[in-house]
N, C-alpha and C positions, 0 to 999 in steps of 0.2 A: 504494500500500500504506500502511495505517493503522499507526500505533508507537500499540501497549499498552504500559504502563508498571505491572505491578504490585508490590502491596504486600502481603505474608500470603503468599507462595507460600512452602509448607514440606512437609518429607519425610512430614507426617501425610496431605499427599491430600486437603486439604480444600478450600472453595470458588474460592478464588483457584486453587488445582490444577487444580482442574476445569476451570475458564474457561483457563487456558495451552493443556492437551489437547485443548479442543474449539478454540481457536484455531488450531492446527498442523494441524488437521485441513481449516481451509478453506484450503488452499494458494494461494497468495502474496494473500492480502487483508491479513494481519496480521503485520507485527514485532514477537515480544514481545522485551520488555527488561525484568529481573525486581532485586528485590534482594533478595538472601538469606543466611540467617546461617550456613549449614552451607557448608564448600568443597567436600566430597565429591557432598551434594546438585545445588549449582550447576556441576560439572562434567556431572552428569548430563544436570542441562537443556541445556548447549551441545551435549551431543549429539544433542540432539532441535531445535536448532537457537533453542535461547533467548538472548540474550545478556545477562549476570549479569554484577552487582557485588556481590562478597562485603562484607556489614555489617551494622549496626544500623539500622532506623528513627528509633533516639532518637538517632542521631549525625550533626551536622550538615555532615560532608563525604563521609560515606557516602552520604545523600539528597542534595547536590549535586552529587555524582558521576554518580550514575545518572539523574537529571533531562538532565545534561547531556549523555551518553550519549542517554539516548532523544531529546532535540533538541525544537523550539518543535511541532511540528507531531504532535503525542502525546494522546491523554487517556490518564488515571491512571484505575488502577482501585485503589482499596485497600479488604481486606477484614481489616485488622488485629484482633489479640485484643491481647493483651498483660498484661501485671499491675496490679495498683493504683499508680497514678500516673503509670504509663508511656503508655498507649494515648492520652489526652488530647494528650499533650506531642508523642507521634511524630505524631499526626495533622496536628495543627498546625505541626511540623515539615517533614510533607510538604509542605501545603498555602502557608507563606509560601515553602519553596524553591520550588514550582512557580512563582507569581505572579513572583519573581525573575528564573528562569531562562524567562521566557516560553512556557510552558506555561498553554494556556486553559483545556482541558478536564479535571472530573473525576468519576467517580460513587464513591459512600462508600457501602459496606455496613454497617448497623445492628446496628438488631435491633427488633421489636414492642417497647413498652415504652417507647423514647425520646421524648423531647420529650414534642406533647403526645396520647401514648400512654400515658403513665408511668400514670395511674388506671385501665389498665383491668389492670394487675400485680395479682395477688392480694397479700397481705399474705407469704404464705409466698417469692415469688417475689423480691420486694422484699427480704426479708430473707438470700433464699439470694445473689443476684446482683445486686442493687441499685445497691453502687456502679459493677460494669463500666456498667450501662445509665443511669449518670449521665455519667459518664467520655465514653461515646458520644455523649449528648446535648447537650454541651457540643462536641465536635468537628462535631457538624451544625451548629449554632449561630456556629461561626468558619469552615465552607465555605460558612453559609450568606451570611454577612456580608466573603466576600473578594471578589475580583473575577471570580473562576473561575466559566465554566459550568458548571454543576453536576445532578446528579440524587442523592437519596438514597434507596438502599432499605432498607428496616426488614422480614427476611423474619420469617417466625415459626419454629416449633421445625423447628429441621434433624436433616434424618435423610439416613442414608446407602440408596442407591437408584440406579436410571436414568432419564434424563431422559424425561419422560414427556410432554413439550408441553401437560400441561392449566394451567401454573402461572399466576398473572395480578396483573398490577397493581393497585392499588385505590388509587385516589385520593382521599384526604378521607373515607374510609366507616374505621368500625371494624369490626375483621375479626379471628379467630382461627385458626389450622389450623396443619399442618406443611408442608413443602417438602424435596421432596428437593435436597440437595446441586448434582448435575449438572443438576438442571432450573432452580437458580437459577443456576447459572453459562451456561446457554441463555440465561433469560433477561438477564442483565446485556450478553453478545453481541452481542441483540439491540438493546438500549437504546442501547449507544454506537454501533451503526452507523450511527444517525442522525446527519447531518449536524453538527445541535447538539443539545446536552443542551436538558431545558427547564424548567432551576432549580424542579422539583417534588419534592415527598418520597412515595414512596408505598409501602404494606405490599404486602406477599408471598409470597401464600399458595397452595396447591396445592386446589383444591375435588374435585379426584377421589380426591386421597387419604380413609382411612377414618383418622381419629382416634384409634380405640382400636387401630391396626393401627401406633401410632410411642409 
């Protein structure tokens, strides 16, 4: 059995959510071990059989806690948001306590727009969210340059939805569309099953979905 380790799991239901309930679902292939900031939340998940460390990402013995909880033999999954100046700092938090505590494996949830995506943001987009997707791009940039195996995915606009099995990776290609929620937590699943990660960044996007339908 695999130890998940994630990062983002919260009472809104979003991707990191997704990826725990589709994990519970394939019975006994995955240990998740989660960190989270609500106690009433994280009670929740022990019932569904998650094991939680109540904390902050930006606190560095809440993240050594749970590293050392989930143990050497874990990849991290983290799909953090956070606020202006936080999401950089927790990332990188995560990412020197894993290398630490001997933790090899990790994939980091973006966004389109990061790195070298950023030109193809319109001008409005850039102005509405620009800093989060520098913020971001700067934490691919220090997983990309640790020691950690690594994958990064940059999906594009999330919408809430069923996982739909059309969603796909794209390697090196520029690509725009949306992605539902549960179909990107499929795929993320599927990516860490693999053996090893294979230190690529790639976008993703849903091509059956209909554009003016998110």
């Amino acid at each position: 059995m695999k130890t998940l380790l994630l990062f983002g799991v919260s009472p809104k239901m979003g991707t990191a959510y997704q990826v725990v309930q589709q994990a519970l679902k394939q019975t006994g292939r995955w240990r998740c071990v989660a960190l989270v900031r609500d106690e009433d939340f994280a009670r929740q998940l022990q019932q569904q059989g998650v094991e939680t460390i109540v904390g902050d990402a930006t606190n560095e013995s809440s993240v050594r806690e749970v590293c050392k909880l989930a143990g050497q033999d874990t990849v991290i999954v983290s799909t953090l948001g956070g606020s202006a100046g936080a999401h950089y700092l927790a990332q990188r938090l995560i990412m020197d306590t894993a290398e630490l505590c001997g933790i090899g494996q990790m994939l980091l949830v973006t966004s389109l727009g990061c790195g070298d995506t950023w030109a193809t943001m319109s001008e409005r987009a850039k102005k509405a969210f620009g800093h989060a997707v520098r913020e971001k791009s700067l934490a691919e940039v220090w997983l990309q340059t640790s020691t950690l195996n690594y994958e990064i995915l940059r999906p594009g606009g999330l919408a809430q939805g069923e996982a739909t099995g059309t969603g796909k990776c794209f390697y090196q290609q520029q690509v725009q569309g949306y992605i539902h929620r549960a179909e990107l937590a499929r795929i993320i699943l599927q990516r860490i099953s693999a053996d090893k990660l294979d230190n690529r960044v790639y976008a993703v996007v849903d091509p059956g979905l209909d554009t003016e339908d998110n």
